[in-house]
Predicted model as a PDB file, atoms N, CA, C, CB and O in Angstrom, pLDDT in the B-factor column:
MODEL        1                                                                  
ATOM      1  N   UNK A   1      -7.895 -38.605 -79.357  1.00 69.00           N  
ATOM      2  CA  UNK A   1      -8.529 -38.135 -78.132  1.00 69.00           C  
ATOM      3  C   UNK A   1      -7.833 -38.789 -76.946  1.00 69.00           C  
ATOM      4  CB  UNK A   1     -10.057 -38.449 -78.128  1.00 69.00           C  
ATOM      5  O   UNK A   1      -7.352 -39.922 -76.983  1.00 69.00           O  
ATOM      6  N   UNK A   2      -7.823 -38.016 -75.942  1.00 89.00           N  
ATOM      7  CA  UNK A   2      -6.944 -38.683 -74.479  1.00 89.00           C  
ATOM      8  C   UNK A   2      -7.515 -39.249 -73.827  1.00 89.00           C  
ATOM      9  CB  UNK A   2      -6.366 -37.936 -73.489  1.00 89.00           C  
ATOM     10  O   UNK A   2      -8.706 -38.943 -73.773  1.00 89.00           O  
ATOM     11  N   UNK A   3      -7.121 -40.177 -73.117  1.00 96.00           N  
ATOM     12  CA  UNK A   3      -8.113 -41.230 -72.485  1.00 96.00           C  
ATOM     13  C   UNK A   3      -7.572 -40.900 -70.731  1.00 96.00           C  
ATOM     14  CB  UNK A   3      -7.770 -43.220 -73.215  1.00 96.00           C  
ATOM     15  O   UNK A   3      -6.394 -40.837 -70.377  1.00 96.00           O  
ATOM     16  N   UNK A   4      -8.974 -40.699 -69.691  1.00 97.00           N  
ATOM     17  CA  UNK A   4      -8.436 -40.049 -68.456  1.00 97.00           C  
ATOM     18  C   UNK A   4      -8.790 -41.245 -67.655  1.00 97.00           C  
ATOM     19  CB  UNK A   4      -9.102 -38.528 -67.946  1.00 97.00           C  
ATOM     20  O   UNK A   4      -9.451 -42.189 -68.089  1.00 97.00           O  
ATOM     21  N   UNK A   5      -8.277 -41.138 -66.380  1.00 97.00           N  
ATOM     22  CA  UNK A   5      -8.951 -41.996 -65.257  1.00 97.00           C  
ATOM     23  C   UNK A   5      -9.221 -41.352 -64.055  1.00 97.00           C  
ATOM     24  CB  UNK A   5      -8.167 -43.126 -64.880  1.00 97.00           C  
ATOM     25  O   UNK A   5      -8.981 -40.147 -63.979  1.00 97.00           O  
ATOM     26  N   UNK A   6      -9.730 -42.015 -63.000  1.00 96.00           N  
ATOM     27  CA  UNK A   6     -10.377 -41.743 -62.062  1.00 96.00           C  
ATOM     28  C   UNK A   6      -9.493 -41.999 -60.828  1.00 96.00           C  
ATOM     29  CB  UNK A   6     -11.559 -42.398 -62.153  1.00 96.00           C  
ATOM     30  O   UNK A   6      -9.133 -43.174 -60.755  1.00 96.00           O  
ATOM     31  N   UNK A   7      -9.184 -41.439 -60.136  1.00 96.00           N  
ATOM     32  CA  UNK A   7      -7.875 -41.733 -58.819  1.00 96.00           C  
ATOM     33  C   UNK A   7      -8.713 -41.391 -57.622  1.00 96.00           C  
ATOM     34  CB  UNK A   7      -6.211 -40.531 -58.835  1.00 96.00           C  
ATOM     35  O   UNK A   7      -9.402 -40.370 -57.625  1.00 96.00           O  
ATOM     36  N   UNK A   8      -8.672 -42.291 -56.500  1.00 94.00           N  
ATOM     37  CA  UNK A   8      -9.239 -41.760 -55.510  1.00 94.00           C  
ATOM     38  C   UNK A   8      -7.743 -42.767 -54.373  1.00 94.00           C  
ATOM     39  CB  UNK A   8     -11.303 -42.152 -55.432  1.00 94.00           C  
ATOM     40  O   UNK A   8      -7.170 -43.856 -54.416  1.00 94.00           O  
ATOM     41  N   UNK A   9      -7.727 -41.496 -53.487  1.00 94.00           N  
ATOM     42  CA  UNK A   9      -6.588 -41.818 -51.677  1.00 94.00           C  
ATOM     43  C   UNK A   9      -7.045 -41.803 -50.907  1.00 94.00           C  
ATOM     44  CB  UNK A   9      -5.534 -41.016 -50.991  1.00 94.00           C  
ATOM     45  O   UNK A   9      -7.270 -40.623 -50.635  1.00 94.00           O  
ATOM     46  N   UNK A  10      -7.459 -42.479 -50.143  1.00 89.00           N  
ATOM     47  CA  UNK A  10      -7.675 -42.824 -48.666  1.00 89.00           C  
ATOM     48  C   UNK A  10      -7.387 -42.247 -48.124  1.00 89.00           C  
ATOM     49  CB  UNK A  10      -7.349 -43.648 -48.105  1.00 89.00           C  
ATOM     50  O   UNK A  10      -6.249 -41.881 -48.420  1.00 89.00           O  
ATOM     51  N   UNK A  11      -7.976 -41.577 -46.872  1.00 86.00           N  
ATOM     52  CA  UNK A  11      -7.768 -41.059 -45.482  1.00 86.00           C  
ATOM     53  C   UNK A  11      -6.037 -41.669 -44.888  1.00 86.00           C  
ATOM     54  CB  UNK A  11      -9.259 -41.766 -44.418  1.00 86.00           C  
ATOM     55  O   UNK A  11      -5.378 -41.121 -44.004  1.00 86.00           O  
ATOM     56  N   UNK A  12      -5.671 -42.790 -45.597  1.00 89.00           N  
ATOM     57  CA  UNK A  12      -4.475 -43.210 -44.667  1.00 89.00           C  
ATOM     58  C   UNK A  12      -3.193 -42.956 -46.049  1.00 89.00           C  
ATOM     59  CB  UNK A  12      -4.690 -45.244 -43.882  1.00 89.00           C  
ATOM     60  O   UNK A  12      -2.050 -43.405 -46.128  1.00 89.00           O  
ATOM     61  N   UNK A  13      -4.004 -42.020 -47.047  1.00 90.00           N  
ATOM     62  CA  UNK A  13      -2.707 -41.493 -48.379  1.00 90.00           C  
ATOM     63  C   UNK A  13      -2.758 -43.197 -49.388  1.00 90.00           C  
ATOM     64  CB  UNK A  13      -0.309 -41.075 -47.319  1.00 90.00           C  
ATOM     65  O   UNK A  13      -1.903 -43.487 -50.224  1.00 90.00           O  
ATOM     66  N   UNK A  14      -3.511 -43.765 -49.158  1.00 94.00           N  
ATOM     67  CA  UNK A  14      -3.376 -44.874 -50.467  1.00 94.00           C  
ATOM     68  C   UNK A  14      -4.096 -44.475 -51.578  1.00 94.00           C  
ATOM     69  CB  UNK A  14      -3.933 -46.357 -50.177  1.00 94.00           C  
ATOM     70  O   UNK A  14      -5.089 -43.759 -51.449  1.00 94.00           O  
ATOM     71  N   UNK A  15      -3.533 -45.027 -53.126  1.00 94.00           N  
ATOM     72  CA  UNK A  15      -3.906 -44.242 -53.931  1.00 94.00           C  
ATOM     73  C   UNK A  15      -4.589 -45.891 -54.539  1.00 94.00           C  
ATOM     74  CB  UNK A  15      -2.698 -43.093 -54.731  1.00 94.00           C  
ATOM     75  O   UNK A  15      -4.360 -47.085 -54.346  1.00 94.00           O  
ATOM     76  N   UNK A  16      -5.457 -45.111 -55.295  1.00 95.00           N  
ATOM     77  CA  UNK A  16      -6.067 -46.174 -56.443  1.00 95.00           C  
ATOM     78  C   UNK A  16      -6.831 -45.862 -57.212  1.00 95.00           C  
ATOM     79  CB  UNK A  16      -6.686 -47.185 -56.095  1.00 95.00           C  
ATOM     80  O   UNK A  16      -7.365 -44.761 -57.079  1.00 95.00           O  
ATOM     81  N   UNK A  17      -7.267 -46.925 -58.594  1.00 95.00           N  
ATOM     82  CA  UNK A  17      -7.999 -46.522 -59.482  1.00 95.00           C  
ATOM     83  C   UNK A  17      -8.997 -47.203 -59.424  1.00 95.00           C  
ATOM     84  CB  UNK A  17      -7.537 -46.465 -60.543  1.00 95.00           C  
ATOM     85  O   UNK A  17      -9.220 -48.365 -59.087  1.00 95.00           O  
ATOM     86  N   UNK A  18      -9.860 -46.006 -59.945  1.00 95.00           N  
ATOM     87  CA  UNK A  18     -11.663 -46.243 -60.015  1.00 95.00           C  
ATOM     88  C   UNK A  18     -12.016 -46.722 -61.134  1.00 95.00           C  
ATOM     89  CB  UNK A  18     -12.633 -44.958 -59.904  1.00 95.00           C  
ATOM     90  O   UNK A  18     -12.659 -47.752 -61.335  1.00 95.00           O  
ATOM     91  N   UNK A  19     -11.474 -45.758 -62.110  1.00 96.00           N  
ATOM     92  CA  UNK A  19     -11.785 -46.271 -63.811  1.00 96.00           C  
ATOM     93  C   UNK A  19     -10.845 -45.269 -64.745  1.00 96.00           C  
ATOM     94  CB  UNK A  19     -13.744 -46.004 -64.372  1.00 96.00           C  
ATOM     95  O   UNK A  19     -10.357 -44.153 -64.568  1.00 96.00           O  
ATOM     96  N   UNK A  20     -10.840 -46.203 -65.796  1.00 96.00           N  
ATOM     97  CA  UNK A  20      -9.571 -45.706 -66.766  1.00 96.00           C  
ATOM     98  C   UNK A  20     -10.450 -45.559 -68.362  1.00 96.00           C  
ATOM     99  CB  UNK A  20      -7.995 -47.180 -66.818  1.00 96.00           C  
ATOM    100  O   UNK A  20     -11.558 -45.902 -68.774  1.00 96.00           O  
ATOM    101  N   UNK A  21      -9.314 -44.890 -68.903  1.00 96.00           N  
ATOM    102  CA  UNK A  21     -10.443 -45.580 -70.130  1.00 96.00           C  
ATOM    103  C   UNK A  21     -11.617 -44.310 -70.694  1.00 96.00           C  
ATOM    104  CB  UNK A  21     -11.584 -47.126 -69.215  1.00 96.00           C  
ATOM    105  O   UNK A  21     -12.240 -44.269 -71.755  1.00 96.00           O  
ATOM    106  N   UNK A  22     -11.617 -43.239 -69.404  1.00 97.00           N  
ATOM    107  CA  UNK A  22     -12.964 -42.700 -69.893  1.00 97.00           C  
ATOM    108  C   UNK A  22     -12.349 -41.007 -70.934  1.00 97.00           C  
ATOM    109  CB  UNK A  22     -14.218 -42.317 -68.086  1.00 97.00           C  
ATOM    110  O   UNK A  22     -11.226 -40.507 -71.000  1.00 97.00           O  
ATOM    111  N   UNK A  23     -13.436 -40.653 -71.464  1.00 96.00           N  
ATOM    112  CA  UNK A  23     -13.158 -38.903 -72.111  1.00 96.00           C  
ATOM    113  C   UNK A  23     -13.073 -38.456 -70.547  1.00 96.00           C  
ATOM    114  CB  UNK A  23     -14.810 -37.866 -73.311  1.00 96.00           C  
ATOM    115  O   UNK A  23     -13.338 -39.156 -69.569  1.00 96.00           O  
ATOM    116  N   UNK A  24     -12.799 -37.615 -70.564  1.00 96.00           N  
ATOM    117  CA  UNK A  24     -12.782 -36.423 -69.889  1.00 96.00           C  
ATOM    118  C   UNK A  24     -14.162 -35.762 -69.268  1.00 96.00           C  
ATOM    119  CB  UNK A  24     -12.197 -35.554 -70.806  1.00 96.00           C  
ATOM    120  O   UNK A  24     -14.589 -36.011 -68.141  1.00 96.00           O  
ATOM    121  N   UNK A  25     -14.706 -34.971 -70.114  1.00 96.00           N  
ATOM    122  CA  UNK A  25     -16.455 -35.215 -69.302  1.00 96.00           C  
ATOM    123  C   UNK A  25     -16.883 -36.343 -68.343  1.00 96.00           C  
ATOM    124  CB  UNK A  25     -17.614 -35.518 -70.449  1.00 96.00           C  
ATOM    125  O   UNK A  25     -17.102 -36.166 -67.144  1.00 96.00           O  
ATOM    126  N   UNK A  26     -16.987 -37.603 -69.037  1.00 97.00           N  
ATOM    127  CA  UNK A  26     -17.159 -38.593 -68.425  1.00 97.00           C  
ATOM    128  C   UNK A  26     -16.684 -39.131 -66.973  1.00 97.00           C  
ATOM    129  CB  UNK A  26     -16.867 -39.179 -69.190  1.00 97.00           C  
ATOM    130  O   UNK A  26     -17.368 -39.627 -66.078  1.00 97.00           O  
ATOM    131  N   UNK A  27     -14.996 -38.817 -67.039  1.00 97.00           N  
ATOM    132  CA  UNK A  27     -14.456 -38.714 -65.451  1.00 97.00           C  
ATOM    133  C   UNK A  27     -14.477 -37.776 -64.887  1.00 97.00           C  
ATOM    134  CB  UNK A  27     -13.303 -38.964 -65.151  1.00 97.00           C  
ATOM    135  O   UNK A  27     -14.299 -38.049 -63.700  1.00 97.00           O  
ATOM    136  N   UNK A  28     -14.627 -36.502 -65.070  1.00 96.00           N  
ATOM    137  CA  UNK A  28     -14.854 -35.921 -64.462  1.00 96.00           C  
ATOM    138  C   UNK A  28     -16.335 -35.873 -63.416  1.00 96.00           C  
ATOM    139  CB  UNK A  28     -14.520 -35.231 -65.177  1.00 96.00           C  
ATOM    140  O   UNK A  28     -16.486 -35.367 -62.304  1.00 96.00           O  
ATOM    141  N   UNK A  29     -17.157 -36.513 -64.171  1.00 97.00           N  
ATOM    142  CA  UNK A  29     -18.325 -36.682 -63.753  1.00 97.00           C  
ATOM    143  C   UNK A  29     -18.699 -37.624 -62.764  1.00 97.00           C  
ATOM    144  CB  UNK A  29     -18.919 -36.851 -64.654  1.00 97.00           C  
ATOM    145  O   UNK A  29     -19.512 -37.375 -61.874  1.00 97.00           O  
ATOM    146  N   UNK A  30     -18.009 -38.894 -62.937  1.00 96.00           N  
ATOM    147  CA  UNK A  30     -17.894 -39.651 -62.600  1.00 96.00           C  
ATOM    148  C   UNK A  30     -16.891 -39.514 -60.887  1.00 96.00           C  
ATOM    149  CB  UNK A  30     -17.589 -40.236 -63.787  1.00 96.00           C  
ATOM    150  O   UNK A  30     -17.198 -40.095 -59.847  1.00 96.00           O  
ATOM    151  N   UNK A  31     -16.137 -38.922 -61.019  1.00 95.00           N  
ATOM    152  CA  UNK A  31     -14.975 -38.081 -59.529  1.00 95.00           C  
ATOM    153  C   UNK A  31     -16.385 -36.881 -59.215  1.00 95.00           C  
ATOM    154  CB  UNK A  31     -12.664 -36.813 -60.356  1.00 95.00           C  
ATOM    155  O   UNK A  31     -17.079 -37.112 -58.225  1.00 95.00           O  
ATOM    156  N   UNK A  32     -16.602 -36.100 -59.774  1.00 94.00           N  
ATOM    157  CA  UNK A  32     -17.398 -35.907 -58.929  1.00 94.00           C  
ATOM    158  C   UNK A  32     -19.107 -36.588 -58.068  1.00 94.00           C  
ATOM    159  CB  UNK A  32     -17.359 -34.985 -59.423  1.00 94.00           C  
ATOM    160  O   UNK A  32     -19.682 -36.068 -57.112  1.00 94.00           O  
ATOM    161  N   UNK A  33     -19.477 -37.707 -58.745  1.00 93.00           N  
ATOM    162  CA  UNK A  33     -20.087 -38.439 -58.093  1.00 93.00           C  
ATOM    163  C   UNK A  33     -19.456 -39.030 -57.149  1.00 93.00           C  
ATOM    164  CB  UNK A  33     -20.596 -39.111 -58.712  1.00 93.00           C  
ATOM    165  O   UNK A  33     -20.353 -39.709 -56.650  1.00 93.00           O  
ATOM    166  N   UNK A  34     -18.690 -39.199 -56.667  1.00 91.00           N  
ATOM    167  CA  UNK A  34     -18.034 -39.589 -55.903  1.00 91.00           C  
ATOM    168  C   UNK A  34     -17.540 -38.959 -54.920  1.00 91.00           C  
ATOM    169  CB  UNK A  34     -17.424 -39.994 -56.354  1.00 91.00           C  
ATOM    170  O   UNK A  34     -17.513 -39.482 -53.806  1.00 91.00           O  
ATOM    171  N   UNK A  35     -17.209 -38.110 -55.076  1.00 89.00           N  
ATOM    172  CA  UNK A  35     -16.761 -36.606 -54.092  1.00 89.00           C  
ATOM    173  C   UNK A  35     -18.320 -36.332 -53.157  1.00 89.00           C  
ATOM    174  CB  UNK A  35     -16.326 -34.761 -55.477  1.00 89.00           C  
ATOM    175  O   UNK A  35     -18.548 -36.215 -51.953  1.00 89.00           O  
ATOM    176  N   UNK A  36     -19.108 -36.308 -54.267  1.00 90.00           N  
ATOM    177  CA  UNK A  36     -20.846 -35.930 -53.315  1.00 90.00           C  
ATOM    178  C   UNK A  36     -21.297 -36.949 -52.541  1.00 90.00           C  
ATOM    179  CB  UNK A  36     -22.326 -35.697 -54.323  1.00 90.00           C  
ATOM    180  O   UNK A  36     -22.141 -36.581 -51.724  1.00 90.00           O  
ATOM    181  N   UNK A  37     -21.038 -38.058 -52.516  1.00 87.00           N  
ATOM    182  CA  UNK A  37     -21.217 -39.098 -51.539  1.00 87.00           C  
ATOM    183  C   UNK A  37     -20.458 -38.779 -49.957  1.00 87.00           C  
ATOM    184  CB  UNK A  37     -20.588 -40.457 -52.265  1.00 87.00           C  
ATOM    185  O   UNK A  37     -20.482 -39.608 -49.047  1.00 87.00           O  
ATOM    186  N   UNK A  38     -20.047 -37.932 -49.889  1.00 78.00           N  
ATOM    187  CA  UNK A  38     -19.656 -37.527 -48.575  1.00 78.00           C  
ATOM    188  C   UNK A  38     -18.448 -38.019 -48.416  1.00 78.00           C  
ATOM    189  CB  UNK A  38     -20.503 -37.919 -47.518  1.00 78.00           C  
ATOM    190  O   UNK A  38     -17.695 -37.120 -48.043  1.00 78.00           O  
ATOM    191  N   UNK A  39     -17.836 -39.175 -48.542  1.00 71.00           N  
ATOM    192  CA  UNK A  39     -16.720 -40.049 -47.623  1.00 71.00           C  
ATOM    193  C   UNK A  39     -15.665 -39.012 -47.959  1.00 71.00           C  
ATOM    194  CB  UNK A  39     -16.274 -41.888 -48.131  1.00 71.00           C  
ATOM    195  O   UNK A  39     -15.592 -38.080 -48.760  1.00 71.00           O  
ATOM    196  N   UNK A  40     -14.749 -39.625 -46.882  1.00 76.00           N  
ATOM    197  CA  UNK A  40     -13.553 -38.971 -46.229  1.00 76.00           C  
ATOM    198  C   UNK A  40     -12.503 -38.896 -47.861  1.00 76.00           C  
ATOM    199  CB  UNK A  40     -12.791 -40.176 -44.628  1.00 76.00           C  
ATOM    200  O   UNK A  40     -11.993 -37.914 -48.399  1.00 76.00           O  
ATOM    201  N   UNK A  41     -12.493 -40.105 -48.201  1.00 85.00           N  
ATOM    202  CA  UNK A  41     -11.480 -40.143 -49.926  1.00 85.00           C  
ATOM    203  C   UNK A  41     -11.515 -39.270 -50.851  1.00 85.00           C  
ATOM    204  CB  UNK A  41     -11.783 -41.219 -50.920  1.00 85.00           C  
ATOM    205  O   UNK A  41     -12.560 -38.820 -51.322  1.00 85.00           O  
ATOM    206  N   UNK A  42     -10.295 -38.928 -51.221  1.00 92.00           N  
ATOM    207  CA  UNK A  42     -10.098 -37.472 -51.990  1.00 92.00           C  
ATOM    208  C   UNK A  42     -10.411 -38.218 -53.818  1.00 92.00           C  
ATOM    209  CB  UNK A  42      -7.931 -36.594 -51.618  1.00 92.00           C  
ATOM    210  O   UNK A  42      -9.534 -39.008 -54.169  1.00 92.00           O  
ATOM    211  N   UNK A  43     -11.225 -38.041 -54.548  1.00 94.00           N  
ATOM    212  CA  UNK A  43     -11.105 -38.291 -56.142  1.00 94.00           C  
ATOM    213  C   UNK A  43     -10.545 -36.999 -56.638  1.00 94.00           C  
ATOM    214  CB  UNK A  43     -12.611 -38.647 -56.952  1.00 94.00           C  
ATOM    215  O   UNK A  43     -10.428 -35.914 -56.070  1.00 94.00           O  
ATOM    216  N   UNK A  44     -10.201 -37.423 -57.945  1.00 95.00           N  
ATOM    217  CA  UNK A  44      -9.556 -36.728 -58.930  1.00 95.00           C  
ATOM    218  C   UNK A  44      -9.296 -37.387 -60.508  1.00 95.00           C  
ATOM    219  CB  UNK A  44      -8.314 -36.421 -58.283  1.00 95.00           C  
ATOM    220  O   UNK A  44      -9.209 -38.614 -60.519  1.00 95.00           O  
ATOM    221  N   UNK A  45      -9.179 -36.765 -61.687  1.00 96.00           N  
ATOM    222  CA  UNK A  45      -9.042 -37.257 -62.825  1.00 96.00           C  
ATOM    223  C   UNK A  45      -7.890 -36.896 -63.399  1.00 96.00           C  
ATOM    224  CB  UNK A  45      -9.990 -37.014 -63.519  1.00 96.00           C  
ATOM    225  O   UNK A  45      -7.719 -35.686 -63.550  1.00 96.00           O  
ATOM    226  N   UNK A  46      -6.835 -37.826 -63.853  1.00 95.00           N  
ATOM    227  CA  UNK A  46      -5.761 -37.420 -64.124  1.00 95.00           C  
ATOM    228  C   UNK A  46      -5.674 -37.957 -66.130  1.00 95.00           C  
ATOM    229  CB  UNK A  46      -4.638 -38.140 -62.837  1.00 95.00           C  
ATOM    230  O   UNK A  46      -6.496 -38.686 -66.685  1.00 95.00           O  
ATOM    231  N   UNK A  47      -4.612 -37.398 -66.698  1.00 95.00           N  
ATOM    232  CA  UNK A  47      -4.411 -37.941 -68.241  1.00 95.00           C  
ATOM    233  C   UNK A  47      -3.274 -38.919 -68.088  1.00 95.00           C  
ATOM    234  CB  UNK A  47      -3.982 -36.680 -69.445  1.00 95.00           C  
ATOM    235  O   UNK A  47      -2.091 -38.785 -67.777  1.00 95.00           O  
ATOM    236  N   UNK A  48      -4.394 -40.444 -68.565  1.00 94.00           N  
ATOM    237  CA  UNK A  48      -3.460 -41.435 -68.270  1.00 94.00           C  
ATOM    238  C   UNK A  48      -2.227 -41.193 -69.737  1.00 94.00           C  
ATOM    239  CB  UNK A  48      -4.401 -43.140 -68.152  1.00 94.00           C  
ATOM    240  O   UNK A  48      -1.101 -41.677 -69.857  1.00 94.00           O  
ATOM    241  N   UNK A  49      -2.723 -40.592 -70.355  1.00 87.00           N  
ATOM    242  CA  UNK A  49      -1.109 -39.900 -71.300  1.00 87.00           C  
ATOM    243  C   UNK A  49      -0.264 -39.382 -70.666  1.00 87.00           C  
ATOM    244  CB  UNK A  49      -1.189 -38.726 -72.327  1.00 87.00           C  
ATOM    245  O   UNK A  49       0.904 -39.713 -70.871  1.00 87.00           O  
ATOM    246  N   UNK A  50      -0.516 -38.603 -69.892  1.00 78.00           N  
ATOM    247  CA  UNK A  50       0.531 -38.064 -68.642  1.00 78.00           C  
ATOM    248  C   UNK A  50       1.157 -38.761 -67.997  1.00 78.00           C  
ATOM    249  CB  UNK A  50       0.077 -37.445 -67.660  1.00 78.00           C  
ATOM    250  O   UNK A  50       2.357 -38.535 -67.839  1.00 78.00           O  
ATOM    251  N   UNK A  51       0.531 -39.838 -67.417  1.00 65.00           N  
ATOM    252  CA  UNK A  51       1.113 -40.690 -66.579  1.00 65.00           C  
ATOM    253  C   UNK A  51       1.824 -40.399 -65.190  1.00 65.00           C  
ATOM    254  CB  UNK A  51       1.892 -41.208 -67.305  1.00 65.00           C  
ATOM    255  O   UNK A  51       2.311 -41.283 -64.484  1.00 65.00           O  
ATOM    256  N   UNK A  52       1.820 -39.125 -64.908  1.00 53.00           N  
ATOM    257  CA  UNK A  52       2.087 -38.386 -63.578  1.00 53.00           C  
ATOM    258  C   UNK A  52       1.092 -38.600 -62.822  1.00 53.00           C  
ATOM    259  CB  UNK A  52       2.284 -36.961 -63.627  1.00 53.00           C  
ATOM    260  O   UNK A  52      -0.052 -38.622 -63.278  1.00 53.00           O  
ATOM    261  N   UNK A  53       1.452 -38.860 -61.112  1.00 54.00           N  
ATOM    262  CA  UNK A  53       1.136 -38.691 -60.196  1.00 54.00           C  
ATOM    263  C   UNK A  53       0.337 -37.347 -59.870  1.00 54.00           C  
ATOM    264  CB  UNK A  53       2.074 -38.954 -59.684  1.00 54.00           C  
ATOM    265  O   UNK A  53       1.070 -36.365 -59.758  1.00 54.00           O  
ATOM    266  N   UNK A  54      -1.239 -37.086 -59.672  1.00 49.00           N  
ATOM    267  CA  UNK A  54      -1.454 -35.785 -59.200  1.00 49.00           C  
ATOM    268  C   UNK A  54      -2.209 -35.496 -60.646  1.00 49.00           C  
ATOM    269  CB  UNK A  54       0.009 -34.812 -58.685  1.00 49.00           C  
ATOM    270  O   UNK A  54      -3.164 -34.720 -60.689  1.00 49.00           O  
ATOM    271  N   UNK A  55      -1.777 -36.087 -61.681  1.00 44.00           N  
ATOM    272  CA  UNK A  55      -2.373 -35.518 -63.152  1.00 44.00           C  
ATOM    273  C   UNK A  55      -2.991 -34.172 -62.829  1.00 44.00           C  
ATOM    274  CB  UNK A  55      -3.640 -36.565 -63.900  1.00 44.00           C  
ATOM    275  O   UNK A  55      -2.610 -33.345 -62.000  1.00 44.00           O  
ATOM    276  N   UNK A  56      -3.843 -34.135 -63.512  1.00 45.00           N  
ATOM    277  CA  UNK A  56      -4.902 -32.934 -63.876  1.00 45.00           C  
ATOM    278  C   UNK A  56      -5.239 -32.040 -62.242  1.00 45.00           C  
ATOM    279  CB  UNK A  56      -6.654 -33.815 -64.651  1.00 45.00           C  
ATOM    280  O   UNK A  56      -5.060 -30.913 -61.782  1.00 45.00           O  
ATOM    281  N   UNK A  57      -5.728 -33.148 -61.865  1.00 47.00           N  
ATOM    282  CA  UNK A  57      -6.508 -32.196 -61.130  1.00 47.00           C  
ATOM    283  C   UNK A  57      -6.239 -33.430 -59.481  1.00 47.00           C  
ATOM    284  CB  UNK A  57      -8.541 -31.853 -62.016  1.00 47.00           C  
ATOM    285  O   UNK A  57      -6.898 -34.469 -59.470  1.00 47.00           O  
ATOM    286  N   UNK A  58      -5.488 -33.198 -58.545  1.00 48.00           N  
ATOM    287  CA  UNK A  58      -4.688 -33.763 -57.705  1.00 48.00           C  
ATOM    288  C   UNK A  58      -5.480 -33.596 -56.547  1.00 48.00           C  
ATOM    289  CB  UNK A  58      -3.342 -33.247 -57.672  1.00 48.00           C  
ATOM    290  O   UNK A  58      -6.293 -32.673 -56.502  1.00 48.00           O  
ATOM    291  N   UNK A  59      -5.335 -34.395 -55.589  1.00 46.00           N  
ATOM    292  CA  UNK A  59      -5.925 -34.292 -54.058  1.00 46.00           C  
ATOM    293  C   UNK A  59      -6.016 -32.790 -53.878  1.00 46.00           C  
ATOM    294  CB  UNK A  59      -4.882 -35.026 -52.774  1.00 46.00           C  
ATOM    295  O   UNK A  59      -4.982 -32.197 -54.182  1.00 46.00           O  
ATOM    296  N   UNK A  60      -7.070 -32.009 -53.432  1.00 42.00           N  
ATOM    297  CA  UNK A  60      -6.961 -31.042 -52.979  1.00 42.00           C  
ATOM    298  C   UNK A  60      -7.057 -29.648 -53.573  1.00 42.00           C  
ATOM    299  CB  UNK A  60      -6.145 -31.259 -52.543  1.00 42.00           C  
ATOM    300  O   UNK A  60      -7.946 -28.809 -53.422  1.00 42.00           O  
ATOM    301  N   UNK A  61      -5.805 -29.588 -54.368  1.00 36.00           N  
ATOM    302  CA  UNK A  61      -5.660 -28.353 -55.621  1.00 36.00           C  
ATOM    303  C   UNK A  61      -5.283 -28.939 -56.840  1.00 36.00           C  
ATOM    304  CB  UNK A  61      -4.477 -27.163 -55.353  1.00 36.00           C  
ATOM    305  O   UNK A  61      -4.702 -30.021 -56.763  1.00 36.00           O  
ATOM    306  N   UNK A  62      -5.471 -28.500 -57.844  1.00 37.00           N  
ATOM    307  CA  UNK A  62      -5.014 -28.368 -59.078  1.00 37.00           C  
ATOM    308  C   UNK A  62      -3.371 -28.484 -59.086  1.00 37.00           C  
ATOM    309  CB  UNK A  62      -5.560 -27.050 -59.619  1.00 37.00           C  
ATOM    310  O   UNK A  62      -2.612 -27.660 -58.576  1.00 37.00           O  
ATOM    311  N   UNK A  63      -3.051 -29.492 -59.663  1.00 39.00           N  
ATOM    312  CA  UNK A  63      -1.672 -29.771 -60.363  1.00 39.00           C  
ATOM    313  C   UNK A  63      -0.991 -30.974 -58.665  1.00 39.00           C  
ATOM    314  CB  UNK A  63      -0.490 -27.637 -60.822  1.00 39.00           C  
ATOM    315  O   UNK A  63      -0.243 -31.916 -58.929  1.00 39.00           O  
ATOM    316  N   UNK A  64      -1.408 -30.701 -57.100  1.00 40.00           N  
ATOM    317  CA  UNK A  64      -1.009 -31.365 -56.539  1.00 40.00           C  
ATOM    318  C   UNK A  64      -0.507 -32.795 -56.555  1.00 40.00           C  
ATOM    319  CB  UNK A  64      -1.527 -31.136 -56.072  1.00 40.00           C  
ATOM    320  O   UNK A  64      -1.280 -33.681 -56.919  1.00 40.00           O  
ATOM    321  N   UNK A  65       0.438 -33.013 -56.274  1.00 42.00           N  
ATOM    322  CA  UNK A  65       1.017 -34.782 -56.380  1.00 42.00           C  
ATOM    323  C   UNK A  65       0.324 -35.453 -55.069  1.00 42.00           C  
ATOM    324  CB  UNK A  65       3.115 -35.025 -56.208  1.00 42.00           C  
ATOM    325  O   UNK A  65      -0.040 -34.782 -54.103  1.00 42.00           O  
ATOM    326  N   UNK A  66       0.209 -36.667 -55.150  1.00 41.00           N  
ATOM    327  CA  UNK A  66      -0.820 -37.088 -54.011  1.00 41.00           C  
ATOM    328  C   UNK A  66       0.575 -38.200 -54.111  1.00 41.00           C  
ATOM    329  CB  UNK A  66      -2.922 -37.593 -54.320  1.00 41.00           C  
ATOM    330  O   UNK A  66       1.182 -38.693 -55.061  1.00 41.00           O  
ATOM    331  N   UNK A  67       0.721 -38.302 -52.530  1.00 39.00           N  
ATOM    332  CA  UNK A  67       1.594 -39.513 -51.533  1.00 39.00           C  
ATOM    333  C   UNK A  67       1.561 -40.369 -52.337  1.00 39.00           C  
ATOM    334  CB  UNK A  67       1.044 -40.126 -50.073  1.00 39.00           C  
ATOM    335  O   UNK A  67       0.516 -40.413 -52.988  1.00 39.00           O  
ATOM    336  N   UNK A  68       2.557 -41.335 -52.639  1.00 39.00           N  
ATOM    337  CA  UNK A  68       2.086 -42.839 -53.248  1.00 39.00           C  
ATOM    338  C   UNK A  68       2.769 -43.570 -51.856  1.00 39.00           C  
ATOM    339  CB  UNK A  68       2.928 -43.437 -55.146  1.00 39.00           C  
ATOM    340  O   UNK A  68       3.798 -43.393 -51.205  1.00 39.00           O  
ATOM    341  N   UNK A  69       1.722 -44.392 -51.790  1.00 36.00           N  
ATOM    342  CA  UNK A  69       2.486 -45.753 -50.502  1.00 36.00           C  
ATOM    343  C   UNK A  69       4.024 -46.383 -50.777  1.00 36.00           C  
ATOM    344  CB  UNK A  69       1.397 -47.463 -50.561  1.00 36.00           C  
ATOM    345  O   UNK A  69       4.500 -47.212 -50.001  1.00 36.00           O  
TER     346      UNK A  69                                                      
ENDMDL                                                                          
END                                                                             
């Protein structure tokens, strides 16, 4: 099974992680709790098997690469 994490960027394009480690349901759920809290920071859940920038589901749209500092 793939293990996903949680990515959230700042209003000023900084990227970071929330949590790693989780299924898929789980982060996803988890990015979107986070998204409903209103703030300005973009979440998203990427496959830390992938290891790409933008993974799964990227700032904005689907497949997008998000800025790295």
């Amino acid at each position: 099974m793939d293990a996903f994490r949680v990515m959230r960027q700042d209003d000023n394009g900084n990227r970071y992680l929330v949590a790693g480690g989780l299924e898929r349901a789980e982060a996803e759920r988890l990015a979107a709790e986070f998204e409903a809290r209103g703030h300005k920071q973009l979440y998203w859940v990427e496959d830390e098997a992938a290891g790409a920038p933008g993974g799964d589901r990227g700032p904005g749209r689907p497949g997008a690469d998000a800025p790295t500092p």
